[in-house]
N, CA, C and O atoms as a GROMACS GRO file, in nm:
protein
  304
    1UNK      N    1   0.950   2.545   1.895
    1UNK     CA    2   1.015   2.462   1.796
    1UNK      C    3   0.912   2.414   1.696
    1UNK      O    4   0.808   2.358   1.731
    2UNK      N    5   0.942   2.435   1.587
    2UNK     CA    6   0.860   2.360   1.456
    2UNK      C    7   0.864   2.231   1.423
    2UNK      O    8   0.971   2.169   1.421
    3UNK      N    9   0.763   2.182   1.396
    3UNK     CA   10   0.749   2.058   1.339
    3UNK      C   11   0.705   2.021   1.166
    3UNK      O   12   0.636   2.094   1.095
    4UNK      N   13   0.759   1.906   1.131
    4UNK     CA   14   0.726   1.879   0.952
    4UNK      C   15   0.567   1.994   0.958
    4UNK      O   16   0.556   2.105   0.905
    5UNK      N   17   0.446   1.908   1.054
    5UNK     CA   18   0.319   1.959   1.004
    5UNK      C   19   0.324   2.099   1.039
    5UNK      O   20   0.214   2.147   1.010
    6UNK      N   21   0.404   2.192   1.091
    6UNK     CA   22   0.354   2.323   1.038
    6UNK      C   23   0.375   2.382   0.930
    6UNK      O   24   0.296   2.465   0.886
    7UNK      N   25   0.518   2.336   0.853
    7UNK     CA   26   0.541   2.370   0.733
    7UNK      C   27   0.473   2.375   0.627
    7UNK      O   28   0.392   2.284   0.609
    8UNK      N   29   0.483   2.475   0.534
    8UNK     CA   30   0.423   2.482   0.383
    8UNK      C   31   0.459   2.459   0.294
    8UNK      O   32   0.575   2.492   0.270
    9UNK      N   33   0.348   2.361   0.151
    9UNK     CA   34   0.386   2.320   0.044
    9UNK      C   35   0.525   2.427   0.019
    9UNK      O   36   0.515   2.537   0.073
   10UNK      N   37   0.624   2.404  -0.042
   10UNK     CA   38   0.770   2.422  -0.119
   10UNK      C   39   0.842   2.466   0.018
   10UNK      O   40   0.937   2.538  -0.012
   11UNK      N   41   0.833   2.451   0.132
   11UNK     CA   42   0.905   2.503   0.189
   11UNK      C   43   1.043   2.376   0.292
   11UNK      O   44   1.004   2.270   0.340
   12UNK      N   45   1.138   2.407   0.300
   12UNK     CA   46   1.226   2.311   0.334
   12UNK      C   47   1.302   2.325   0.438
   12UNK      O   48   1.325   2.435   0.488
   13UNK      N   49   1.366   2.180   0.496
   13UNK     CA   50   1.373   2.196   0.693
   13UNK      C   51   1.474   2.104   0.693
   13UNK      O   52   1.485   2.022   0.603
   14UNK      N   53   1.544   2.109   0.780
   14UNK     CA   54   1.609   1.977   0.824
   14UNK      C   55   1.599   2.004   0.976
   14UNK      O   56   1.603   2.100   1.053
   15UNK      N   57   1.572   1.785   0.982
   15UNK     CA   58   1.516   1.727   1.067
   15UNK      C   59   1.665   1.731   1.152
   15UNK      O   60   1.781   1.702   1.123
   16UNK      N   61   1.578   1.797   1.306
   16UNK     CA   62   1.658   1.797   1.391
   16UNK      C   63   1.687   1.654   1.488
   16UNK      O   64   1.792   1.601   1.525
   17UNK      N   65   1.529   1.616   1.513
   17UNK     CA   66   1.514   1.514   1.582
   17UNK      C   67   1.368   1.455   1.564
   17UNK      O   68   1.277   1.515   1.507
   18UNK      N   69   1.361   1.346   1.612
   18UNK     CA   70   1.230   1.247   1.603
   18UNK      C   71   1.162   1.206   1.757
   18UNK      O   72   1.202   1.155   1.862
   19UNK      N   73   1.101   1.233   1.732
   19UNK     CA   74   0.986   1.229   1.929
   19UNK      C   75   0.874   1.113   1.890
   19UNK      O   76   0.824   1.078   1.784
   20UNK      N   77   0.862   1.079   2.003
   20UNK     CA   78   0.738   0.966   1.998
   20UNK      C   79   0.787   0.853   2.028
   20UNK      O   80   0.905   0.854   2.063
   21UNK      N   81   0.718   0.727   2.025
   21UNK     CA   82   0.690   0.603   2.063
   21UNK      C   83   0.789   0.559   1.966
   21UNK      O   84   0.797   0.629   1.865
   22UNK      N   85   0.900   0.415   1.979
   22UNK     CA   86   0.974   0.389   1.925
   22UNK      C   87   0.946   0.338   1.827
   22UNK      O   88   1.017   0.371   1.732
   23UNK      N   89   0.844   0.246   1.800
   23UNK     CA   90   0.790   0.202   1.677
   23UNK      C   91   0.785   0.345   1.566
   23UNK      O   92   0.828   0.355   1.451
   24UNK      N   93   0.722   0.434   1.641
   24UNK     CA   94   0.688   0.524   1.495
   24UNK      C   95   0.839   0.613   1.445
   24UNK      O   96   0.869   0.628   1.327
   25UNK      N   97   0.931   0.674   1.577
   25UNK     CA   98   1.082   0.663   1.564
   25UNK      C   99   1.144   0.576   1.464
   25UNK      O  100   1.177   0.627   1.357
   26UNK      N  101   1.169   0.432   1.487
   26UNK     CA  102   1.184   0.360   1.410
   26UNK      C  103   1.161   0.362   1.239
   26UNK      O  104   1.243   0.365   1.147
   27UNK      N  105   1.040   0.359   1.242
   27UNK     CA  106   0.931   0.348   1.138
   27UNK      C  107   1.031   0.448   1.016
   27UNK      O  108   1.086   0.415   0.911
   28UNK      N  109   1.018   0.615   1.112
   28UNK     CA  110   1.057   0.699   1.040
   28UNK      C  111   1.170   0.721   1.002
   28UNK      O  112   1.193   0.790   0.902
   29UNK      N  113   1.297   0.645   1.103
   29UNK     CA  114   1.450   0.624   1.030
   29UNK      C  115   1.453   0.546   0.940
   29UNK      O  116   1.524   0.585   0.847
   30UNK      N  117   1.382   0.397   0.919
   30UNK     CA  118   1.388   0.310   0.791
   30UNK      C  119   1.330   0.393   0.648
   30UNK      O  120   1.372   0.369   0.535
   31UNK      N  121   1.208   0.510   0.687
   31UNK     CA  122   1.228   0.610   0.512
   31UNK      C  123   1.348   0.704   0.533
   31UNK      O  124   1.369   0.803   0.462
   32UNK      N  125   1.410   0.673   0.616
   32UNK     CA  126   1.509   0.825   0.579
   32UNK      C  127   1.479   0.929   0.651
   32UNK      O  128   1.479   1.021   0.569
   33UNK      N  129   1.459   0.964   0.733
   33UNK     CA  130   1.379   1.051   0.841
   33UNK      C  131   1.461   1.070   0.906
   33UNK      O  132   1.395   1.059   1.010
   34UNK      N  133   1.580   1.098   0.949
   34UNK     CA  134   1.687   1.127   1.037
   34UNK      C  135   1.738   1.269   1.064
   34UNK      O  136   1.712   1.367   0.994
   35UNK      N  137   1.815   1.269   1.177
   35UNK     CA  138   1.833   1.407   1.193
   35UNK      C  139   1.965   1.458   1.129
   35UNK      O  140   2.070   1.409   1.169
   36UNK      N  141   1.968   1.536   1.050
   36UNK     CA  142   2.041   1.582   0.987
   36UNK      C  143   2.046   1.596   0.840
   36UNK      O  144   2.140   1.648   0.779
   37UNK      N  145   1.888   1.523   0.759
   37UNK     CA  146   1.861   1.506   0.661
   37UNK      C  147   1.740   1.668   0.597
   37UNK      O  148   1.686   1.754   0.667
   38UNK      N  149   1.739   1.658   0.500
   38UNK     CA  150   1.670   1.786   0.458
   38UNK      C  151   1.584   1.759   0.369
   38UNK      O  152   1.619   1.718   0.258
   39UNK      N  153   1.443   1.780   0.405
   39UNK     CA  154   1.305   1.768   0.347
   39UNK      C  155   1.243   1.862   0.320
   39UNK      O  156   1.254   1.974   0.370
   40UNK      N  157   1.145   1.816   0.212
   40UNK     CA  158   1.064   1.948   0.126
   40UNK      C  159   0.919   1.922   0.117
   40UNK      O  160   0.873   1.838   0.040
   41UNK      N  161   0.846   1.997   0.197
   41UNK     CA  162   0.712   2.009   0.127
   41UNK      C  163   0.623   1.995   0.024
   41UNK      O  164   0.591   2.084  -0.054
   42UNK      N  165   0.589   1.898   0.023
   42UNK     CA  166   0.567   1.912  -0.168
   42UNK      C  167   0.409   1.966  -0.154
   42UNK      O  168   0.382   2.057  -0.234
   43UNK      N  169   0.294   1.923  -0.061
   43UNK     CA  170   0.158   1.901  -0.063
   43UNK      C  171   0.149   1.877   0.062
   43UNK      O  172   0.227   1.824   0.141
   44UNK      N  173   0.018   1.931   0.076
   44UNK     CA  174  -0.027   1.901   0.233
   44UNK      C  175  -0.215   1.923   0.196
   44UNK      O  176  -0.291   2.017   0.174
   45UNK      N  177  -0.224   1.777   0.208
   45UNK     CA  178  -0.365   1.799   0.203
   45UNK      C  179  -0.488   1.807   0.226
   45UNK      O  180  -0.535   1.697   0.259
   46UNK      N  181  -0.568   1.896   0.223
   46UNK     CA  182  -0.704   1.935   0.332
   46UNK      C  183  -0.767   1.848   0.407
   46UNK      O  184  -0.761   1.730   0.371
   47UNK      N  185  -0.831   1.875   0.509
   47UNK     CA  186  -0.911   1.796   0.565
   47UNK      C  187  -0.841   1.720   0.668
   47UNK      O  188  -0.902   1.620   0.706
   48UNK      N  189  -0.722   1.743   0.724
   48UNK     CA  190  -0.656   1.692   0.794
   48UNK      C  191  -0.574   1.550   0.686
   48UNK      O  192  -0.508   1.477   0.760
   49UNK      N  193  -0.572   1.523   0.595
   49UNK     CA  194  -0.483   1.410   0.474
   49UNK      C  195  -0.386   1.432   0.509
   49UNK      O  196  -0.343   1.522   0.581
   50UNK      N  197  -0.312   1.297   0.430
   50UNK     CA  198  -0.183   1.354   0.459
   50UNK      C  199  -0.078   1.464   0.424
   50UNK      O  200  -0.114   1.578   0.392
   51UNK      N  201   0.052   1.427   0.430
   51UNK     CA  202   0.136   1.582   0.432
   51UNK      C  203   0.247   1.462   0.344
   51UNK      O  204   0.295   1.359   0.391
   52UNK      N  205   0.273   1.541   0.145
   52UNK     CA  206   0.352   1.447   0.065
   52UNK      C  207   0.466   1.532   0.105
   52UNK      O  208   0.450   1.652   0.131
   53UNK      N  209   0.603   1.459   0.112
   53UNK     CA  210   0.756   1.534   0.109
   53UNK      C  211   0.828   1.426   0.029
   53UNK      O  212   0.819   1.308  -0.003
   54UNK      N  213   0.924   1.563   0.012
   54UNK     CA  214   1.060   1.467  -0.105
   54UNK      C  215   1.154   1.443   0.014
   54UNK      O  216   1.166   1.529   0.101
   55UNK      N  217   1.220   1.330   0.017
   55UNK     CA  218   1.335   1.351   0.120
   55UNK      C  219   1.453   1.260   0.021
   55UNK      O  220   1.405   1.180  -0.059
   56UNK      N  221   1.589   1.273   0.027
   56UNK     CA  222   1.667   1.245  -0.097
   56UNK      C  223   1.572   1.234  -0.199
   56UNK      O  224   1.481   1.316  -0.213
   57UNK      N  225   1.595   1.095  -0.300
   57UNK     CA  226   1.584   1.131  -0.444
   57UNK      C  227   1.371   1.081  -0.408
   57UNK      O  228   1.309   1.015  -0.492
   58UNK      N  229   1.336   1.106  -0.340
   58UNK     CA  230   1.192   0.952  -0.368
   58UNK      C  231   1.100   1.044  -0.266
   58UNK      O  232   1.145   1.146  -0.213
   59UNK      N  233   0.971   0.996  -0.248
   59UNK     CA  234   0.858   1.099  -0.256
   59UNK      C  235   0.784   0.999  -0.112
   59UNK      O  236   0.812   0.880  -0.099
   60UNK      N  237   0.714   1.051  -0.042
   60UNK     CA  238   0.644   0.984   0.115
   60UNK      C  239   0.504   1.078   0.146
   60UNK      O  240   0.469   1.196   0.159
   61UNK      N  241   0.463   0.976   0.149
   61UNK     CA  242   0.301   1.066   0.223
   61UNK      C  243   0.282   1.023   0.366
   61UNK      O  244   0.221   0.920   0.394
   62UNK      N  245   0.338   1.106   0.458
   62UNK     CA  246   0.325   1.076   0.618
   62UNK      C  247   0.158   1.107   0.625
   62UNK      O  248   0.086   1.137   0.530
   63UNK      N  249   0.111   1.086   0.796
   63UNK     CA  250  -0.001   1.104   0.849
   63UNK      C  251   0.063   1.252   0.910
   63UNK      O  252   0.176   1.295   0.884
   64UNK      N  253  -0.028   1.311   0.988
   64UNK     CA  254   0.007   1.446   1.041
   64UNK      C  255   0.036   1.412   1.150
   64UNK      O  256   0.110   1.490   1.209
   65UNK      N  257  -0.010   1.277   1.230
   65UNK     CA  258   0.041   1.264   1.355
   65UNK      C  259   0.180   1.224   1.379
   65UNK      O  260   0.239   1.249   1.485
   66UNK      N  261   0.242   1.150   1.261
   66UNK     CA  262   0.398   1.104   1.226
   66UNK      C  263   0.440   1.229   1.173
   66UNK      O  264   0.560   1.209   1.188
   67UNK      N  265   0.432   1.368   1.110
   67UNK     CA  266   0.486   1.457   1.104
   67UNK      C  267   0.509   1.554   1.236
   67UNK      O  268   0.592   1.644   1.240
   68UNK      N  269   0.417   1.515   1.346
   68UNK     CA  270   0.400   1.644   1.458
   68UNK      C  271   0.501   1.568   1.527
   68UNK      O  272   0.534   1.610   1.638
   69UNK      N  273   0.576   1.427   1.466
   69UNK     CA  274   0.707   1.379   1.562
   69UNK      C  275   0.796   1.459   1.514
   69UNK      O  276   0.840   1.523   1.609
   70UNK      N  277   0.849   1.493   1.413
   70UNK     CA  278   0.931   1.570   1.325
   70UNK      C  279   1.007   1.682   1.380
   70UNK      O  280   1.033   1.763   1.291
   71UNK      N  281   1.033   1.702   1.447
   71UNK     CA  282   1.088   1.860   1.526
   71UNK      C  283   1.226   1.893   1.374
   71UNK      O  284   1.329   1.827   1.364
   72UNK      N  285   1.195   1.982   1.301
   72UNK     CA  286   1.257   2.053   1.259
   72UNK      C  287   1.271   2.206   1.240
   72UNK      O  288   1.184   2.282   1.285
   73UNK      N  289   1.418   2.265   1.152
   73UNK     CA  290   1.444   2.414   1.126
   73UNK      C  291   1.470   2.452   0.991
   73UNK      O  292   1.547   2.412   0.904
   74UNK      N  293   1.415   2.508   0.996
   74UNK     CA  294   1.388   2.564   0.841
   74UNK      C  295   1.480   2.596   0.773
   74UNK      O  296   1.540   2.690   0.825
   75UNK      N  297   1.527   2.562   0.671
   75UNK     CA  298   1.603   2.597   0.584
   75UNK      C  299   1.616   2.652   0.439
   75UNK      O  300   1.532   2.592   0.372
   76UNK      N  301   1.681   2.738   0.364
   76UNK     CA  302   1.661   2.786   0.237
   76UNK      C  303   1.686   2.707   0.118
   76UNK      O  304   1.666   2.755   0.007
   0.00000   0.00000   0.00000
């Protein structure tokens, strides 16, 4: 199963589900992070930085460790 951080800049997923500790769960339903929502890659940047996505209309720079909660499937 894939997660946000394997994905590539332009490429797009919807979030199946959210894993981890409830705080960071949490964390990630108050931006909109839910399952059934559909996110886009915008940037992912070197050095281990963060990973930017569009999710509805507005723009988020997760950590990679709050993206490897992300279990999503790829979509066109």
């Amino acid at each position: 199963m894939k997660t946000l951080k394997d994905l590539r800049p332009g490429e797009k997923a919807k979030v199946l589900a959210v894993e981890g500790c409830e705080e960071i769960k949490q964390k990630l339903y108050d931006l909109g992070i839910i399952p059934g929502e559909v996110v886009e890659i915008l940037q992912d940047a070197p050095f281990g930085g963060p990973i930017k996505i569009k999710v509805h209309d507005y723009y988020l720079a997760l950590r990679r460790k709050e993206a490897s909660c992300i279990l999503v499937e790829e979509s066109k």
